[in-house]
Backbone as a chain_set.jsonl record, in Angstrom:
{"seq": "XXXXXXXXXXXXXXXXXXXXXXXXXXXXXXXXXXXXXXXXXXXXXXXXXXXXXXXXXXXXXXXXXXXXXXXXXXXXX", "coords": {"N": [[0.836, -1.186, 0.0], [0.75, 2.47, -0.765], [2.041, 5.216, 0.846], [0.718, 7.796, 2.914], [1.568, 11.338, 2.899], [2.612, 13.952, 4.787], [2.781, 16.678, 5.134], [4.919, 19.735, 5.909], [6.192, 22.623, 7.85], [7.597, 23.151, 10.59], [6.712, 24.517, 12.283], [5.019, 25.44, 15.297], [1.962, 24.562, 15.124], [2.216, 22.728, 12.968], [3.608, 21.005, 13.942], [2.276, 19.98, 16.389], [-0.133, 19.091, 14.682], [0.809, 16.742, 13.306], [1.718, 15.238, 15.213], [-0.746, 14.463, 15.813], [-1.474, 13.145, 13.322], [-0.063, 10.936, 12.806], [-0.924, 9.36, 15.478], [-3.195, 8.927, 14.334], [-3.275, 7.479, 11.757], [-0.845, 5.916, 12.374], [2.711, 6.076, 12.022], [3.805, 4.085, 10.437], [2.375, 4.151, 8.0], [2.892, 6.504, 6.832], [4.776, 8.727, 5.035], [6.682, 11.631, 6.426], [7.284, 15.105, 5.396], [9.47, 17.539, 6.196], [9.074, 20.651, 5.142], [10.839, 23.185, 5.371], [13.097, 22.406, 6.115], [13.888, 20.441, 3.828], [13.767, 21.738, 1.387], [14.171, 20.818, -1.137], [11.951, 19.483, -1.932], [9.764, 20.591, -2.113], [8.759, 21.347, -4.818], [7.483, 18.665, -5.13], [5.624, 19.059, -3.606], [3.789, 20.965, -4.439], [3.387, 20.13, -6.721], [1.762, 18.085, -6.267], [-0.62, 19.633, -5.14], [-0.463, 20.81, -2.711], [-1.622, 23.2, -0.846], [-0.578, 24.569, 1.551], [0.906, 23.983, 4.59], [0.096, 22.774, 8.096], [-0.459, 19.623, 5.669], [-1.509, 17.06, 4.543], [-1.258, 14.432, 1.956], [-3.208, 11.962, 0.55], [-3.17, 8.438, -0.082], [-4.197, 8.046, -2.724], [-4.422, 10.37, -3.787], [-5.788, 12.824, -2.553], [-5.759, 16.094, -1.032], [-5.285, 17.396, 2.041], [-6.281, 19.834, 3.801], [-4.745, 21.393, 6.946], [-5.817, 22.829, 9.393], [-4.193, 25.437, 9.724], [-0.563, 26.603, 8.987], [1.441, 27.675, 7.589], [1.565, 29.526, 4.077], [2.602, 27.763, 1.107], [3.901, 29.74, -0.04], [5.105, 31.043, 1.656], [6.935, 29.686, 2.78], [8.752, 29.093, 1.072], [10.161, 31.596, 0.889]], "CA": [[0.0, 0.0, 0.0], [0.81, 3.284, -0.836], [1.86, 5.773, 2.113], [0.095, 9.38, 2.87], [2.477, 12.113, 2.739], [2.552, 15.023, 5.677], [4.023, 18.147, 4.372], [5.234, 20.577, 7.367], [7.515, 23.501, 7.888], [8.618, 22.965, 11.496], [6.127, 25.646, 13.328], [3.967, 24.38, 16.469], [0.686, 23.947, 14.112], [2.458, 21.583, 12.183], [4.086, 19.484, 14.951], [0.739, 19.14, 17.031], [-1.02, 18.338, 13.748], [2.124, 15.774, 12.829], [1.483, 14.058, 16.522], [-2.112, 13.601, 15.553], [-1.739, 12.347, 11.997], [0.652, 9.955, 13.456], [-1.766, 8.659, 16.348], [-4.271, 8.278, 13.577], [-2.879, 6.313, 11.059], [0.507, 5.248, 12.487], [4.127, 5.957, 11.823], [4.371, 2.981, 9.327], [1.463, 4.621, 6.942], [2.992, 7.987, 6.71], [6.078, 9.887, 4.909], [6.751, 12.896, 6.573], [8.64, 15.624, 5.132], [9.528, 18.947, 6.591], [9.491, 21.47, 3.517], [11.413, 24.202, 5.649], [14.653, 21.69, 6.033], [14.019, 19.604, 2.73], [12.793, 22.643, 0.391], [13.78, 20.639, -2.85], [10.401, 18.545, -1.71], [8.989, 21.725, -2.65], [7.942, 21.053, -6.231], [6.938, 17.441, -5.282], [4.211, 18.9, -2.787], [2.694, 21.857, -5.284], [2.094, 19.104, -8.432], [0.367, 17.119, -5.496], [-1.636, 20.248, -4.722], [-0.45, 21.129, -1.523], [-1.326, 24.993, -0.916], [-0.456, 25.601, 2.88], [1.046, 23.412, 5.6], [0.489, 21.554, 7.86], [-1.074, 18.88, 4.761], [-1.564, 15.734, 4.218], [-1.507, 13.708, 0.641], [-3.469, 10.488, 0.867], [-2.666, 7.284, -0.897], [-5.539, 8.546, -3.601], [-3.999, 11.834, -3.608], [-6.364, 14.027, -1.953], [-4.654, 17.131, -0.564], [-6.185, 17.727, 3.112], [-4.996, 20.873, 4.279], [-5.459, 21.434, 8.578], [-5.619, 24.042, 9.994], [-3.169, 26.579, 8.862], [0.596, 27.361, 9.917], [1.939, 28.929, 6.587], [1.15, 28.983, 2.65], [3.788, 27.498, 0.388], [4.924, 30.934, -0.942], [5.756, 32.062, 2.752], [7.992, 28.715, 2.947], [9.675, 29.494, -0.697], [11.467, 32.465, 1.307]], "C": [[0.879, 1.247, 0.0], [0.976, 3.719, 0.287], [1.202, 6.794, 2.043], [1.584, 9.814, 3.064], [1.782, 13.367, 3.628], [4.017, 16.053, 5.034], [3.465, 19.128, 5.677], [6.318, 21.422, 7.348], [8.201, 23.487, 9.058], [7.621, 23.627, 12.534], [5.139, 24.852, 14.288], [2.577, 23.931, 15.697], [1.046, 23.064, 13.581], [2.551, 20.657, 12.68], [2.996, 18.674, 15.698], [0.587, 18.203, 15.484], [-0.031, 16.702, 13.232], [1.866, 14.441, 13.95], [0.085, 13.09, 16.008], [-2.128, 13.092, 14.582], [-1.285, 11.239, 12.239], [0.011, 9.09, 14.777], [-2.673, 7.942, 15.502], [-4.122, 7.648, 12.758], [-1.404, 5.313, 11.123], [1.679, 5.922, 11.543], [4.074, 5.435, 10.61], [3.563, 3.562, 8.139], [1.691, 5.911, 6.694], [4.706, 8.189, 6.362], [5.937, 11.54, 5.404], [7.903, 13.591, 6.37], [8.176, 17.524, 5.32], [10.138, 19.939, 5.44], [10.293, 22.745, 4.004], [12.972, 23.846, 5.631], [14.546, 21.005, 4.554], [13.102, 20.716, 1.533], [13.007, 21.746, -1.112], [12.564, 19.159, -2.992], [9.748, 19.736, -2.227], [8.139, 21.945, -3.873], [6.885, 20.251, -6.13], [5.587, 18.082, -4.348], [3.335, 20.02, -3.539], [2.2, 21.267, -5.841], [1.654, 18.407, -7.362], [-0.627, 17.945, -4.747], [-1.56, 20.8, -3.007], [-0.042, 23.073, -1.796], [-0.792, 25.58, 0.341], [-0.005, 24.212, 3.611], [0.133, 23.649, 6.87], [-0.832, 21.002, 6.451], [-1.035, 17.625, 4.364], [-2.004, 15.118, 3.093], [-2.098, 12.765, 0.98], [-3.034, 9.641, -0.346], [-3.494, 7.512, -2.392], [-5.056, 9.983, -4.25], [-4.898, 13.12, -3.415], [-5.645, 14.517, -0.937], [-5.523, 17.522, 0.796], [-5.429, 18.43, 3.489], [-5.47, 21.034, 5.888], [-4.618, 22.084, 9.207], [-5.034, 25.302, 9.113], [-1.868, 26.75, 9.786], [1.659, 28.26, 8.764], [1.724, 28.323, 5.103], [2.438, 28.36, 2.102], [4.512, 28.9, 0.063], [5.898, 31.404, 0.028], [7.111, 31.243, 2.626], [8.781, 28.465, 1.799], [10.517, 30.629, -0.141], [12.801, 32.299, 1.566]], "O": [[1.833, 1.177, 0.775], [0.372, 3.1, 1.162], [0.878, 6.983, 0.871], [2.542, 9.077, 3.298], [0.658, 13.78, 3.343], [5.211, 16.11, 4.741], [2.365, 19.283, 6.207], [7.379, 21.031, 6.861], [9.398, 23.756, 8.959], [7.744, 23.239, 13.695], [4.596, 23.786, 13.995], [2.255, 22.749, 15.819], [0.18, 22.19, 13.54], [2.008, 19.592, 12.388], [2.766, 17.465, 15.745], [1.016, 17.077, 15.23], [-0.627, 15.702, 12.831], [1.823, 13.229, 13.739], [-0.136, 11.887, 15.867], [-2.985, 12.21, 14.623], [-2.021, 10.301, 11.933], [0.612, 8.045, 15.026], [-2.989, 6.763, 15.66], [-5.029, 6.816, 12.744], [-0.999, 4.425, 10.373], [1.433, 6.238, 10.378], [4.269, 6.173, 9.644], [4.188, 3.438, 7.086], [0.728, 6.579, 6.318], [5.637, 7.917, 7.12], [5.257, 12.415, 4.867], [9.042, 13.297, 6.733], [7.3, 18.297, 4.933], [11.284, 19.988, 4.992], [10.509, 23.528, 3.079], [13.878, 24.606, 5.288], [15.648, 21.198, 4.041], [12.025, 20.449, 1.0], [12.235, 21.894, -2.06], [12.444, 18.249, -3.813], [8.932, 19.393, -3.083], [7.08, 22.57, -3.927], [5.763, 20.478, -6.582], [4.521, 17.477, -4.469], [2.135, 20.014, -3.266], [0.974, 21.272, -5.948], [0.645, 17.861, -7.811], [-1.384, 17.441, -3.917], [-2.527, 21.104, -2.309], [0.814, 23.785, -2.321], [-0.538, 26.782, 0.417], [-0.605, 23.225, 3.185], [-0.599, 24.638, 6.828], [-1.838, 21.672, 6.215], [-0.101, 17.36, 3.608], [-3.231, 15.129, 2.998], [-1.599, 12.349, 2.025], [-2.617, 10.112, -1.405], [-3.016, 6.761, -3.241], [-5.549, 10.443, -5.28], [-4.747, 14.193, -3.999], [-5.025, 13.854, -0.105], [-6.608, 18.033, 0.518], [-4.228, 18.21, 3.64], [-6.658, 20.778, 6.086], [-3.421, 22.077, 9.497], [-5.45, 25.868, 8.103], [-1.934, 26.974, 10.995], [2.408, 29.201, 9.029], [1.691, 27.121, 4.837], [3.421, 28.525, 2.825], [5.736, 28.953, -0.053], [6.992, 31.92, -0.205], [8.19, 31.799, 2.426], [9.483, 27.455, 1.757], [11.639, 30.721, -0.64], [13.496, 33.269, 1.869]]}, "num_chains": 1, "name": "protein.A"}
């Protein structure tokens, strides 16, 4: 199976939300990648539609965005 994908810049909105994605589907069902340390992920999470951290890709590729802690453009600085 396919994993989900958590896209995150590092800021406390992300990390909570990171704990809980990780309670809810486990560790083993999740790539997480911090787009503030790994910016050349940066492409890979726009063509999958990611507009704002924290976000989560699913295996399907629907883009669930939660909450809010910053848009992509801020994290392109």
């Amino acid at each position: 199976m396919k994993k989900s994908v958590f896209y995150h810049a590092g800021c406390p909105v992300c990390i909570s939300a990171e704990h809980d994605i990780i309670d809810l589907i486990g560790f083993e069902n999740i790539e997480i990648i911090h787009l503030g340390n790994d910016k050349n992920k940066m492409a890979e999470a726009e063509k999958a539609g990611v507009k704002s951290v924290p976000a989560l890709v699913t295996p399907h590729g629907n883009v669930l965005h939660i909450n809010f802690g910053a848009s992509i453009e801020e994290i392109k600085k």
